[in-house]
C-alpha angles and dihedrals in degrees: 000000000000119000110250108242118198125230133270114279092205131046134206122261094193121119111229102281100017087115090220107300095132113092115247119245091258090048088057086054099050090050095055090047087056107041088050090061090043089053088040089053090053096034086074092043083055110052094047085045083059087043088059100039089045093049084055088046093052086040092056092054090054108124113252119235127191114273140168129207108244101181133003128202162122137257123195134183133174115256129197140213155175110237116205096266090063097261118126106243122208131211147155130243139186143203120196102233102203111176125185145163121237126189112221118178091341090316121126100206128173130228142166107184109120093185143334108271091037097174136174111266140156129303098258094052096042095044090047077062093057088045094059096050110044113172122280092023116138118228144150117274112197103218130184106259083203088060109004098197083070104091148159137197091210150007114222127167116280106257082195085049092053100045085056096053093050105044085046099049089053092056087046092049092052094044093054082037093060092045096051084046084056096066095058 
């Protein structure tokens, strides 16, 4: 006597002569499975890329009040670092110090915060900044009207902001990709 077999879990989905080029019914699946954790992966990336955008947003809508720029310069430090190859790598970086005094509601307060994401950079960029706020020049500082010592010179977009997006929006884009792969 023959051993019973059972019968197969999964059928095909392949026409007669496709040569096997539609997905299986356990391939969908795996694909959904898959491009849900890549959409769950951006969706994060996302939502803290639309934080950043929408505090530059709320930062850009501060009220101004009259300033003027008291000192300019730059500060500069050495940084280290490990390369690829294994060597530790100087190099020097800079950060444009701006500082100013702005007058809200009778109040001389103080600030230095040029923007939100002031970050080291090379000697060119940082010293562009300097060159924009020599000392005595009157500007526009945007202040918090919540806690007005709290200040910035400008608003730019969030590079942060933006590499989120981007990276986010990628693992968005291949997880709707694999499940649009899954209906063929």
């Amino acid at each position: 006597m023959r051993p019973q077999t059972t019968a197969v879990l999964m059928e095909d989905r392949d026409p007669p002569g496709a040569g096997g080029c539609y997905p299986s019914t356990l391939m969908q699946l795996q694909m959904w499975i898959l491009g849900g954790v890549f959409a769950l992966v951006g969706v994060p990336m996302i939502a803290l890329a639309m934080r950043a955008f929408a505090k530059g947003r709320a930062i850009a809508a501060w009220p101004r009040a009259p300033g003027v720029v008291t000192s300019a310069r730059l500060d500069s430090w050495n940084q280290t670092s490990r390369d690829r190859d294994g060597f530790n790598r100087t190099d020097r970086m800079y950060r444009p110090i701006v500082e100013y005094t702005y007058d809200v509601e009778g109040r001389t307060l103080q600030g230095d915060r040029i923007d939100l994401e002031s970050a080291a950079t090379g000697r060119e960029s940082a010293q562009r900044v300097i060159d924009a706020y020599p000392p005595s020049k009157p500007l526009m500082v945007l202040y918090d009207p919540k806690d007005p010592a709290t200040a910035y010179l400008q608003v730019r977009t969030s590079i942060g902001g933006v590499i989120l997006a981007c990276f986010g929006g990628f693992w968005i884009a291949l997880g709707a990709l694999l499940v649009g792969l899954s209906f063929l």
